[in-house]
LUMDRENMI-268057 format. One record per residue (C-alpha): residue in one letter; x, y, z. Coordinates in steps of 0.5 Angstrom, whole numbers. Example, Ala and Ser with C-alpha at 12.3 -4.5 7.8 and 13.67 -1.06 7.14 Angstrom:
REM residues 2
["A", [25, -9, 16]]
["S", [27, -2, 14]]
REM end
This chain:
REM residues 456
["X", [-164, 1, -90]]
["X", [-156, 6, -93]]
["X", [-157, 13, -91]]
["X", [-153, 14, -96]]
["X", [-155, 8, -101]]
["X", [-149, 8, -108]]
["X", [-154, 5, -114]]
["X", [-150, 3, -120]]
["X", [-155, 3, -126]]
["X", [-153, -1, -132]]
["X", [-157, 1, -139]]
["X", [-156, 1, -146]]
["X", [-162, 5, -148]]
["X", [-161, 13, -146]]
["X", [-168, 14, -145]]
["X", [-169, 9, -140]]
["X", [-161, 10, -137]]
["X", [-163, 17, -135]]
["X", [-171, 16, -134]]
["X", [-168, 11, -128]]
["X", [-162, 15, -126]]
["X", [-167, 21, -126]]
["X", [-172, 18, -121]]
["X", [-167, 14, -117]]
["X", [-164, 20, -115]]
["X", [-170, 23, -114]]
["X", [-170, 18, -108]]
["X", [-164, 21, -106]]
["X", [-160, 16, -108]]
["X", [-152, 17, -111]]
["X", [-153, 13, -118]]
["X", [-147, 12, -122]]
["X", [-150, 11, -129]]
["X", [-146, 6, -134]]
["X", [-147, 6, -141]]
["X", [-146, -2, -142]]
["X", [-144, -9, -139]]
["X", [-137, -8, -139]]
["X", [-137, 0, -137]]
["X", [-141, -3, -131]]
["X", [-137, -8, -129]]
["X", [-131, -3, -129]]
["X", [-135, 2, -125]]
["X", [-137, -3, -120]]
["X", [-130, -5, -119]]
["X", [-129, 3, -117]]
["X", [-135, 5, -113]]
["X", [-137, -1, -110]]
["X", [-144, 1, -110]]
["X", [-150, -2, -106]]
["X", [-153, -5, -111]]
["X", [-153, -5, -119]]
["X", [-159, -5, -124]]
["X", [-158, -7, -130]]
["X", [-161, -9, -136]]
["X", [-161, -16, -139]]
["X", [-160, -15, -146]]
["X", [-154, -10, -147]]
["X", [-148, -10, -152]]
["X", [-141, -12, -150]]
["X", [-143, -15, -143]]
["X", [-150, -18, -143]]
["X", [-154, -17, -135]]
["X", [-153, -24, -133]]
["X", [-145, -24, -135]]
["X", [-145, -18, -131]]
["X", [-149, -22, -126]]
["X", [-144, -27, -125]]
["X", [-138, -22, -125]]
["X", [-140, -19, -119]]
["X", [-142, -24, -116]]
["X", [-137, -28, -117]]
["X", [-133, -22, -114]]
["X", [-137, -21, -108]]
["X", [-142, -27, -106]]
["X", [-147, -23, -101]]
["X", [-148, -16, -107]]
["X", [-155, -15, -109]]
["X", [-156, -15, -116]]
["X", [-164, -13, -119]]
["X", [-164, -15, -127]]
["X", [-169, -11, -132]]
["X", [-172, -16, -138]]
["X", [-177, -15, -144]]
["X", [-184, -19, -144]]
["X", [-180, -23, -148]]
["X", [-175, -25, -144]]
["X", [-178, -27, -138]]
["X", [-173, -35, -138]]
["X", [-167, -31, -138]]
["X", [-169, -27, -132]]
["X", [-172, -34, -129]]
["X", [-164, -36, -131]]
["X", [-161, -30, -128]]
["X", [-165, -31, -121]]
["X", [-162, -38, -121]]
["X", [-155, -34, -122]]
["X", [-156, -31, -115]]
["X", [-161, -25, -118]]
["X", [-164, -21, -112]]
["X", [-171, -19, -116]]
["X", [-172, -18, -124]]
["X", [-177, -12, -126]]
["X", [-180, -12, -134]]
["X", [-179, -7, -137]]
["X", [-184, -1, -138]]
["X", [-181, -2, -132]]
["X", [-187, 0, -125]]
["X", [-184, 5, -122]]
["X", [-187, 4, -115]]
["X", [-185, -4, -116]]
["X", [-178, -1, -117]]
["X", [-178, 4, -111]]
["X", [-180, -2, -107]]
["X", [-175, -7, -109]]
["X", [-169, -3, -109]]
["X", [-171, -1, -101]]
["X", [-173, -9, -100]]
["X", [-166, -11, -103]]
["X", [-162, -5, -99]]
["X", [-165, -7, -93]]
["X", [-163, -14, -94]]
["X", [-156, -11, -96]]
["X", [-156, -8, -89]]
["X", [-159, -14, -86]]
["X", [-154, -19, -87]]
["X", [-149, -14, -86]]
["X", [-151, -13, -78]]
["X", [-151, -20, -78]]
["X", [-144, -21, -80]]
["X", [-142, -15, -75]]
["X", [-147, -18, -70]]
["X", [-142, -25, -71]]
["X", [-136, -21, -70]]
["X", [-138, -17, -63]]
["X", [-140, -23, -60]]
["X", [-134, -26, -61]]
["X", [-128, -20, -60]]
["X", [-133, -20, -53]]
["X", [-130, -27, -51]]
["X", [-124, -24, -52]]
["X", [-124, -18, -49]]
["X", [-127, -20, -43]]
["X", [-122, -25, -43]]
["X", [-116, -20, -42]]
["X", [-120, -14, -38]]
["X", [-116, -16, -32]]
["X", [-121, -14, -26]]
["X", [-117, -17, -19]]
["X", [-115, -10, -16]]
["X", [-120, -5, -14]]
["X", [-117, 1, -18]]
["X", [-119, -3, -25]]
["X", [-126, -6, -22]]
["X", [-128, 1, -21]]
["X", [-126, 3, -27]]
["X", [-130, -3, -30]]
["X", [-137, -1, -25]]
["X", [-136, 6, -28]]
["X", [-135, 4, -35]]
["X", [-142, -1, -35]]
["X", [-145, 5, -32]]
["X", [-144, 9, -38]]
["X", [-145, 5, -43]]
["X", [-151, 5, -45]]
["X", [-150, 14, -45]]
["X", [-150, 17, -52]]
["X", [-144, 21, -49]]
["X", [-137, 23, -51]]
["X", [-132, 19, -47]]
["X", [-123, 21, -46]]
["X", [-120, 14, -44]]
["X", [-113, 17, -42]]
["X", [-108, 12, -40]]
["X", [-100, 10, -41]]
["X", [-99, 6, -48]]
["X", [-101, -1, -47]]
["X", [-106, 0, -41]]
["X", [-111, -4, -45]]
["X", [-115, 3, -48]]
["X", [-118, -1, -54]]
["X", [-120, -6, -50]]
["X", [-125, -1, -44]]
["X", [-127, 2, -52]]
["X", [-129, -5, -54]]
["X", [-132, -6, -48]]
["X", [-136, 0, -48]]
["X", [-138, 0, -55]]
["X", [-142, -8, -53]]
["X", [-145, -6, -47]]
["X", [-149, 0, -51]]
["X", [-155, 0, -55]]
["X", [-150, 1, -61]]
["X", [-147, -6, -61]]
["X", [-150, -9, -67]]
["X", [-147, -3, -71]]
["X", [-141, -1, -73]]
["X", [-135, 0, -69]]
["X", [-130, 3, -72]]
["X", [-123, 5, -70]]
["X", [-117, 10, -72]]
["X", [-110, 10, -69]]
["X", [-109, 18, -71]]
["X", [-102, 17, -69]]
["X", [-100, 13, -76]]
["X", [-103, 17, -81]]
["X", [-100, 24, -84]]
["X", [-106, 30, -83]]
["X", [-108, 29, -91]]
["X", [-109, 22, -90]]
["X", [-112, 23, -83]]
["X", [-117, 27, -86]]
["X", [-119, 23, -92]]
["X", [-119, 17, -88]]
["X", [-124, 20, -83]]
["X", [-128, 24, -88]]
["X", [-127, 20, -94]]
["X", [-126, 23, -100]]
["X", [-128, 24, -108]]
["X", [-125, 21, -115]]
["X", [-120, 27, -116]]
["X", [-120, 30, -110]]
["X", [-112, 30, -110]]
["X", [-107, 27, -114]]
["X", [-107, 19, -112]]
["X", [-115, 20, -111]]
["X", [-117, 15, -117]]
["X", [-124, 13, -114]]
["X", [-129, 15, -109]]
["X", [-128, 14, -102]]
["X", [-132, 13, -96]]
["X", [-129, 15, -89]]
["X", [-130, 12, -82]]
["X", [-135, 17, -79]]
["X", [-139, 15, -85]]
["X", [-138, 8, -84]]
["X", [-139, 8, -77]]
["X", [-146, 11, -77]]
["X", [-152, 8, -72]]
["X", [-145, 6, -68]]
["X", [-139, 8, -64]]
["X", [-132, 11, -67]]
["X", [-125, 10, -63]]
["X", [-120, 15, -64]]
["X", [-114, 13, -61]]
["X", [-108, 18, -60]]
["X", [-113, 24, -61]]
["X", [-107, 29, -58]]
["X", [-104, 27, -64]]
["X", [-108, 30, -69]]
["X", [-106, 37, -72]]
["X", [-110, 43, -71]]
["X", [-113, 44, -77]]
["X", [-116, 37, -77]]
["X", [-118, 39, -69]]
["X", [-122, 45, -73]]
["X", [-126, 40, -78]]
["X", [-127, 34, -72]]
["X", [-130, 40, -68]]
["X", [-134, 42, -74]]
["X", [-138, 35, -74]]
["X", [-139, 34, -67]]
["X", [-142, 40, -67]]
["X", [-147, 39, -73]]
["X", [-146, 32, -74]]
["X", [-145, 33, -82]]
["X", [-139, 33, -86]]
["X", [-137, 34, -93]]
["X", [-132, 29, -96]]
["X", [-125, 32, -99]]
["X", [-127, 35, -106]]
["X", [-135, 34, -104]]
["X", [-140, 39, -103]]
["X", [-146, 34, -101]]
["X", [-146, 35, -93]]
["X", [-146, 28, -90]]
["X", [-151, 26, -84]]
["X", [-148, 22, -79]]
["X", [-151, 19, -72]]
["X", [-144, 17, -68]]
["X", [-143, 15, -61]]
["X", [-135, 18, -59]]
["X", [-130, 15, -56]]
["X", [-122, 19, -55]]
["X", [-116, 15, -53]]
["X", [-109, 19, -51]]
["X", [-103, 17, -47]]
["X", [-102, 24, -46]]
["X", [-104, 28, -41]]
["X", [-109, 32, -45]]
["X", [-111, 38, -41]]
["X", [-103, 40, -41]]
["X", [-103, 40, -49]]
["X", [-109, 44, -48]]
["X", [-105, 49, -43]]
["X", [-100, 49, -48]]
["X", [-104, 51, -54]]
["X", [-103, 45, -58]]
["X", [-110, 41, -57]]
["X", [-116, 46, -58]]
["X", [-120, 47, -51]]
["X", [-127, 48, -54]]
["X", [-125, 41, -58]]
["X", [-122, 38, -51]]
["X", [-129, 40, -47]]
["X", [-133, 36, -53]]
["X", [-129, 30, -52]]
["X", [-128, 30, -45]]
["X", [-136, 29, -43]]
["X", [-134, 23, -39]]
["X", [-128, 22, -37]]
["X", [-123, 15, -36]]
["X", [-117, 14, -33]]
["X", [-114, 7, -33]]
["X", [-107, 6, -28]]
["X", [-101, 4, -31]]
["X", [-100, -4, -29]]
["X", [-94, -2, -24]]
["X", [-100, 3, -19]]
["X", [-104, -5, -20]]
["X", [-100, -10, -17]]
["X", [-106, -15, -16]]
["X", [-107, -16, -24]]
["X", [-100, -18, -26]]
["X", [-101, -26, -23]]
["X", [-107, -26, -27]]
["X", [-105, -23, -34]]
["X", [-98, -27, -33]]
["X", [-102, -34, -32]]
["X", [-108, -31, -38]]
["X", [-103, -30, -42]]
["X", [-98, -36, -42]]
["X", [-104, -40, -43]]
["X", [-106, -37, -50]]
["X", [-99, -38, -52]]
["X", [-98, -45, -50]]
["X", [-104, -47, -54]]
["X", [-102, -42, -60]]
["X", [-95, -46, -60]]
["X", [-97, -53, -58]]
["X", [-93, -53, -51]]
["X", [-95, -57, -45]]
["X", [-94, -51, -39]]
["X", [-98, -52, -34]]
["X", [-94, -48, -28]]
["X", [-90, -43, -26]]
["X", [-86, -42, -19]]
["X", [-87, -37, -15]]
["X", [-80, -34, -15]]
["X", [-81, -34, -22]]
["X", [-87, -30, -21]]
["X", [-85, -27, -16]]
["X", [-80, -23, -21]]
["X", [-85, -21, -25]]
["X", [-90, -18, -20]]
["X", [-84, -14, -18]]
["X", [-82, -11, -24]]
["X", [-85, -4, -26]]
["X", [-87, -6, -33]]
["X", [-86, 0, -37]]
["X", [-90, -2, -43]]
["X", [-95, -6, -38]]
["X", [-100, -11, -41]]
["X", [-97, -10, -48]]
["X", [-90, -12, -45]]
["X", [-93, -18, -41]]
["X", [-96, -21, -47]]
["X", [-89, -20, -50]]
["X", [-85, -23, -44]]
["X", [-90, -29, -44]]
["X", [-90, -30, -50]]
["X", [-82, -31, -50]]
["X", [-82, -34, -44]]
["X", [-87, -40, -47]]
["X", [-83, -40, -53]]
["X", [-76, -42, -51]]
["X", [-79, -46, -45]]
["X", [-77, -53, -46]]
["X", [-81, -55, -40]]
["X", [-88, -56, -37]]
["X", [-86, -51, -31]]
["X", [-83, -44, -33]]
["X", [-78, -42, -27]]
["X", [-74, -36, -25]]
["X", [-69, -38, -30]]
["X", [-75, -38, -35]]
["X", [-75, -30, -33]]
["X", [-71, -25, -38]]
["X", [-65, -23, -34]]
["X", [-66, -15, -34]]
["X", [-74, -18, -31]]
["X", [-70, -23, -27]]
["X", [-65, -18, -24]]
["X", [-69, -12, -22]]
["X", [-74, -16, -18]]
["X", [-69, -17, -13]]
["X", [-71, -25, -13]]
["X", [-65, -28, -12]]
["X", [-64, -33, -18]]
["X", [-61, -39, -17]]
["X", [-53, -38, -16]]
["X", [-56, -33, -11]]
["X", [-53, -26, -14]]
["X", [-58, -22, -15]]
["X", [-58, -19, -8]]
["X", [-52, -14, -9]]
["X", [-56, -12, -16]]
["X", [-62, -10, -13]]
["X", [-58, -6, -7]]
["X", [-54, -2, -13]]
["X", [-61, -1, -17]]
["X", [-64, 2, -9]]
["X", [-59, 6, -8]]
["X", [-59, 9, -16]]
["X", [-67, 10, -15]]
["X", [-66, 13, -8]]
["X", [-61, 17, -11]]
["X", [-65, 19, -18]]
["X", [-71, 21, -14]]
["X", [-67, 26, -9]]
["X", [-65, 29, -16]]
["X", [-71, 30, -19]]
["X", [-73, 33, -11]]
["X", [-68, 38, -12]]
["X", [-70, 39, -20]]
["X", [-77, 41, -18]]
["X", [-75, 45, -13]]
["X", [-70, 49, -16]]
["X", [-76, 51, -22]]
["X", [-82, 51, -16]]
["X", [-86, 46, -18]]
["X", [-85, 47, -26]]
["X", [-86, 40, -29]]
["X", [-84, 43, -36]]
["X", [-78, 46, -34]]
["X", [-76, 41, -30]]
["X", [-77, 35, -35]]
["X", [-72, 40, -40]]
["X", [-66, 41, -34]]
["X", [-67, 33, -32]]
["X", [-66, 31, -40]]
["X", [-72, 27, -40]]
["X", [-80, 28, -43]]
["X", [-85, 30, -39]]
["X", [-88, 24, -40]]
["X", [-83, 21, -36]]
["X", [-82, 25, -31]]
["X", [-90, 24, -29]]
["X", [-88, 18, -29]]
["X", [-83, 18, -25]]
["X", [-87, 22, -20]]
["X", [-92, 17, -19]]
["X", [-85, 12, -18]]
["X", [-84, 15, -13]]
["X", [-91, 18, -9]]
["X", [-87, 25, -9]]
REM end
């Protein structure tokens, strides 16, 4: 059944609107009270309640209008009608409209409690069936994509399967588009969390307020543009798992509040004082090396230590090799049905120039070159030709008028000579990478990078 159940009460009569609202929140229930049909139908509009109570005969609006608003909204929404003795054909009516259940009215307040729990868990029921559905079928997908050949990526996936069914936070560290999603998928359908919610955030994208509310939620008037009350992913993700993808880039003030949850496993929405208890399972993902924001006072320690119970490195494409043949042929696949082509090869010299290249954006930059590759292609079997030139000529693999040998001695001499300067760089700073970085005019980021390149 909801935790945190919205029940919005629809009744004409004072009495028996604040009889119903009083007992409903007395079961600790959010109860939204409304006044007649049509301010109903306005308040459902706004709130999105998990289920509505509401009398038959009503002003404006009678119960079944209101019925048949809702559900013509949301076909799976739970509706409970209220009737007097003298009414009981209208509630037949109702049922055949999609009623869940109706009460007459004095209304038994055992029987009450039993149906509104009875019609929240069947709420829930059709909701993780629905979830239930998704997860299987991301799992074929992500499993199609989870390349395994290379040793590296097969240990990653042993220690990822090993750790799934864990309730432990985990940091996936990676470079952007080493497939840092995909592992959380995997994670997430591996555990016992599986027929619940996953629930991602990509942090980067958000200002620090709208991170905050889109986190936490927020309530009607909260700041200016807060028209109606919101719920945050935490609270949505709850029995499930969170994915928060790029943590390195959240503000250290939203750093406080995320530290705050993790310990107490409670939050209050912006503009709320009602502490919400949530049940999540963690999962971080950054392209930073986290350790280094923590050393330079931008990423809480206490907050890093939290986050970082298990920790996972996926290597960039370029340290794996083996998986660039099986990507580059996953993917060709997929966009040659996509587009409606007949590609059923690719040559080796062809392959050979992908295989060889660094793929700086890695399997994002794959699945972007495959798909050009495919589209332009106007044949059964992609070539080297079919090969962007900036791939084809950095490969080394002599293209079809054979020039490309003098480019790939030029680009060997400029490596040999932009590793002896980064040598020197790091010397002359004695090994700080920080200062290194700054002389040499690239992010620090880069020059790891480049280190792992060239083994230094």
């Amino acid at each position: 059944m909801s935790l945190y159940a919205t029940i919005l009460v629809a009744e004409d009569e004072a009495n028996a609107r604040e009889g119903l609202v009083h007992f409903l929140e007395g079961l600790d229930y959010e109860v939204v009270p409304a006044v007649d049909g049509e301010e109903a139908w306005q308040e459902y509009l706004k709130s999105a309640p998990d289920l509505v109570l509401a009398d038959i005969r009503m002003p404006s609006l009678d119960g079944i209008g209101l019925l048949e608003k809702i559900r013509h909204h949301n076909p799976n929404a739970k509706v409970i009608l209220l009737t007097a003795y003298g009414s009981v054909e209208d509630a037949v009516k109702a049922m055949k409209k999609g009623a869940f259940y109706y009460l007459t009215k004095p209304v038994n307040l055992e029987e009450l409690e039993f149906q509104v729990k009875k019609a929240l868990a069947n709420q829930d029921l059709e909701e993780e069936n629905r979830e239930l559905k998704q997860a299987l079928f991301k799992e074929k997908f992500v499993q199609g994509e989870i390349v395994a050949k290379s040793s590296k990526m097969k240990e990653l996936l042993k220690t990822v399967d090993k750790i799934a069914q864990s309730t432990a936070a985990v940091l996936i560290e990676g470079e952007s588009g080493t497939g840092k999603e995909l592992i959380a998928h995997r994670i997430h359908q591996l555990s016992s969390r599986a027929n619940k919610p996953f629930v991602a955030v990509h942090c980067a994208a958000l200002t620090e307020t709208l991170l905050t509310s889109e986190l936490f939620g927020h309530e009607k008037g909260a700041f200016t543009g807060a028209t109606e009350r919101s719920v945050g992913r935490f609270e949505r993700a709850h029995d499930g798992t969170i994915f928060l993808d790029e943590i390195g880039e959240i503000s250290r003030d939203t750093q406080v509040k995320l530290l705050r949850v993790l310990q107490d496993g409670q939050f209050e929405r912006v503009g709320g004082t009602k502490p919400i208890k949530v049940d999540v399972r963690l999962l971080c993902a950054t392209n930073k090396i986290l350790i280094d924001e923590v050393k330079a006072g931008r990423f809480r320690e206490d907050l890093y230590y939290r986050i970082n119970v298990i920790y996972l490195k996926i290597p960039p494409l370029r340290e794996r090799p083996e998986d660039i043949p099986p990507l580059v042929e996953y993917f060709i696949k997929h966009y040659a049905q996509a587009n409606g082509k007949k590609i059923t090869a690719i040559n080796e010299d062809a392959m050979r120039a992908l295989t060889e290249y660094a793929w700086p954006g890695n399997i994002r930059e794959v699945k972007n070159i495959a798909e050009r590759m495919v589209v332009l292609s106007s044949s059964p079997a992609l070539t080297l030709h079919n090969v962007p030139e900036d791939i084809r000529s950095g490969s080394g693999v002599p293209d079809r008028e054979g020039s490309s040998n003098a480019i790939a001695g030029a680009s060997g001499r400029l490596s040999d000579m932009e590793k002896g300067m980064i040598v020197q760089t790091l010397e002359s700073v004695k090994g700080n990478k920080s200062l290194a970085a700054k002389k040499l005019g690239i992010s620090r980021r880069t020059l790891y990078r480049k280190i792992d390149d060239y083994k230094l």
